[in-house]
Legacy VTK file of the C-alpha trace (Angstrom):
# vtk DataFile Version 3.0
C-alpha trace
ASCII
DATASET POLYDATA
POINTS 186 float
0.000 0.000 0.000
1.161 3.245 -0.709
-0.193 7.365 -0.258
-1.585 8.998 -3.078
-1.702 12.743 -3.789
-4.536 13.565 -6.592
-3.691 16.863 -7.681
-7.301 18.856 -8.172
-5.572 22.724 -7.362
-5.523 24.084 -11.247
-7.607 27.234 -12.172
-9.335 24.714 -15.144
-9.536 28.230 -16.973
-9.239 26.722 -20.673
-11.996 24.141 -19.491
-14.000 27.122 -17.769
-15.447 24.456 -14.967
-13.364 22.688 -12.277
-11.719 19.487 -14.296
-12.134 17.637 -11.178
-16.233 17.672 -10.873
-16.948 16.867 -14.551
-19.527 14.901 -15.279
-18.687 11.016 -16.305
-21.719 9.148 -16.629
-23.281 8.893 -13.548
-19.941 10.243 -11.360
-17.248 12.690 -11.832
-13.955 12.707 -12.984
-12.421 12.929 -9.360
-15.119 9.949 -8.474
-13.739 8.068 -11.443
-10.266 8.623 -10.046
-10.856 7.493 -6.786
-12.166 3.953 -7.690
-8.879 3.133 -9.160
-6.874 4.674 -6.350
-8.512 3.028 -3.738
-7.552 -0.220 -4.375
-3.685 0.421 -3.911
-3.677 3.196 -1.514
-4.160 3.330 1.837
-3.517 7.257 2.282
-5.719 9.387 -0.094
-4.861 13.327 -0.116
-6.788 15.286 -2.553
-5.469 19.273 -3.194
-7.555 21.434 -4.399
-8.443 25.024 -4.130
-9.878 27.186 -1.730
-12.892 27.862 -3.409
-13.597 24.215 -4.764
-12.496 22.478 -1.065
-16.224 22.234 0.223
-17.302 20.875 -3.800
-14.073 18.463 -3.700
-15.077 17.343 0.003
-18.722 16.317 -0.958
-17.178 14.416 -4.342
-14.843 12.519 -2.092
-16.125 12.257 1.678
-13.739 9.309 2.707
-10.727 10.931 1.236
-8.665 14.127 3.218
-9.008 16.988 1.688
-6.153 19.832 1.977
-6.053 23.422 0.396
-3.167 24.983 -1.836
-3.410 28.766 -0.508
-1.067 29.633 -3.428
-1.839 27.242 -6.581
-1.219 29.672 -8.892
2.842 28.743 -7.645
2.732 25.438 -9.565
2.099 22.280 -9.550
5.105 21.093 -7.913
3.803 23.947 -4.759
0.817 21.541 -4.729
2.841 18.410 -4.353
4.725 19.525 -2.077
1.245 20.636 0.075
0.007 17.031 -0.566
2.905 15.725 0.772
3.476 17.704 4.125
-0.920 16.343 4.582
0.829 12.161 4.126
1.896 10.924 7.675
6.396 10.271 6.911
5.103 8.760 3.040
8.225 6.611 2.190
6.457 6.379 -1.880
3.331 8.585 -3.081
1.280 8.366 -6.117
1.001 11.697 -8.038
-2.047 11.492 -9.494
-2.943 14.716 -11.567
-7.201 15.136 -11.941
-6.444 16.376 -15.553
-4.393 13.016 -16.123
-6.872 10.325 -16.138
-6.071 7.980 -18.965
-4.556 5.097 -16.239
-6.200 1.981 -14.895
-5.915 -0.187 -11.751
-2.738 -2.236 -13.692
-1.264 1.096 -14.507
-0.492 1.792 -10.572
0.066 -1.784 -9.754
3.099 -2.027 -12.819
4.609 0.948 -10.735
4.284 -0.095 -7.304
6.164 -3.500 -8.572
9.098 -1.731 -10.105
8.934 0.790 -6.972
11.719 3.816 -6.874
10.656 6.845 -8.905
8.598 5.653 -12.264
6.511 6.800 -14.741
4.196 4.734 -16.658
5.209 4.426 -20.538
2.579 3.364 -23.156
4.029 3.147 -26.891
6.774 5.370 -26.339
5.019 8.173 -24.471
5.415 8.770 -20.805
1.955 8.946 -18.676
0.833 9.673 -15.095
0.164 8.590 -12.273
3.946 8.944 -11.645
5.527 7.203 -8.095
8.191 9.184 -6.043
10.066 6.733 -3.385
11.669 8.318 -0.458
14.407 9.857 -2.277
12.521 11.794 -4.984
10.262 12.978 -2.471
13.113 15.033 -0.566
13.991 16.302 -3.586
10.484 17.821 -4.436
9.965 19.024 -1.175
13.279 20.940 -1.320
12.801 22.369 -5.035
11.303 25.665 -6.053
7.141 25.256 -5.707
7.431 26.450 -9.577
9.983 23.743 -10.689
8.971 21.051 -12.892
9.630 17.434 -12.135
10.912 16.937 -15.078
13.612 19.331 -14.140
14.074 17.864 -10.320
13.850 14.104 -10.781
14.523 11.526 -13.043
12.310 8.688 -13.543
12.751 5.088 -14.718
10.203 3.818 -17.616
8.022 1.502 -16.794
5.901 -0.625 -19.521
2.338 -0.901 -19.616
-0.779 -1.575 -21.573
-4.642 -0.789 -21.426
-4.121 3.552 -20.973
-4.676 6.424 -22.782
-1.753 8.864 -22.140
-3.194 11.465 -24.873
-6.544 11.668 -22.718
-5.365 15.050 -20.866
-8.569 17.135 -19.946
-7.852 20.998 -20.807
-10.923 21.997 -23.155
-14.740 21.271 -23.176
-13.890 19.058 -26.408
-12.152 16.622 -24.290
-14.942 15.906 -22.474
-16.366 13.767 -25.052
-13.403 11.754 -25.785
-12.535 11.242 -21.930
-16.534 10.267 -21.645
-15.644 7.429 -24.423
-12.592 6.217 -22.890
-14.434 5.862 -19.478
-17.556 3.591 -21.322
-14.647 1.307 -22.748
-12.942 1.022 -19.790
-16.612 0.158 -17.614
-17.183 -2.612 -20.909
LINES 1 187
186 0 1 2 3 4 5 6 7 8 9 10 11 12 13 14 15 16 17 18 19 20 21 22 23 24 25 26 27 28 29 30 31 32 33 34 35 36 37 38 39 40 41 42 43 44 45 46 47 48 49 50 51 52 53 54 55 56 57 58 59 60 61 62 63 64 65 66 67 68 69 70 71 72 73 74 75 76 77 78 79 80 81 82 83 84 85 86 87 88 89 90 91 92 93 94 95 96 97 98 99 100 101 102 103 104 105 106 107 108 109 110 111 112 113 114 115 116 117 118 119 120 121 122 123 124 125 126 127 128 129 130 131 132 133 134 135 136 137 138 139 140 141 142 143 144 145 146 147 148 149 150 151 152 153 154 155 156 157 158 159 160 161 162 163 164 165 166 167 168 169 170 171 172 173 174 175 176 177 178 179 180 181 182 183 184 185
């Protein structure tokens, strides 16, 4: 078992609603989320927003809910909120809302190969992305600003069944994260 951070904080302007409440079916993308993360993690932090904590808290009532009081930073300033919520994490699962193309086999294929992964589908990295011990110390001592990419460096690790082009920015992608969903539930 391991924590997981879901990363709900962003301003969603070019999607002009909060990415983490849209509507999937009969749930919401931050629902969605949380039925795959469940079944690894034993810690759930969700970061979100000032204005969106009381929304985020009735979408996910079992999970702890923690405010960013300076998102606009970046997103690493949100991981690094998300992390000082875990209680001493020795791995986390970064799991950004606007990421969802992973499945259950996704997290499980980087909790085997453990250390700091990424998920790799066809060539193309994905998230959730893990951080072991090591890479989170080095987060939590890097600008709030910084981009992973620029603090850590993660090992590949195969896997099948995602979508790492599903990444929800515009109203457009609604429809084609909708359709990924409805294969994934057949």
């Amino acid at each position: 078992m391991v924590a997981a951070i879901i990363l709900a904080a962003g301003a969603s302007q070019r999607m002009g609603s909060p990415k983490a409440l849209l509507p999937i079916a009969d749930s919401t993308l931050l629902q969605r989320i949380l039925e795959v993360v469940k079944k690894t993690c034993n810690e759930i932090v969700i970061v979100t927003r000032k204005e969106l904590q009381v929304d985020i808290m009735l979408n996910a009532p079992e999970s702890r809910i923690v405010t960013n009081p300076m998102p606009e930073n970046g997103r690493t300033g949100t991981i690094q909120v998300g992390l000082l919520a875990l209680e001493i994490p020795t791995a986390a699962l970064i799991v950004p809302v606007d990421r969802p193309g992973f499945n259950f086999e996704t997290i499980e294929a980087l909790l085997k190969a453990g250390g700091c992964v990424r998920p790799v589908h066809n060539g193309r990295g994905g998230h959730p992305v893990l951080l072991d011990r090591e890479a989170i110390r080095k987060v939590m001592s890097a600008e709030a600003n910084a981009s992973l990419r620029e603090i850590l460096e993660f090992n590949d690790v195969q896997v099948e069944g995602v979508d790492f082009s599903l990444n929800v920015d515009r109203p457009d992608d609604l429809q084609k994260l909708t359709q990924w969903y409805v294969s994934q539930d057949t």
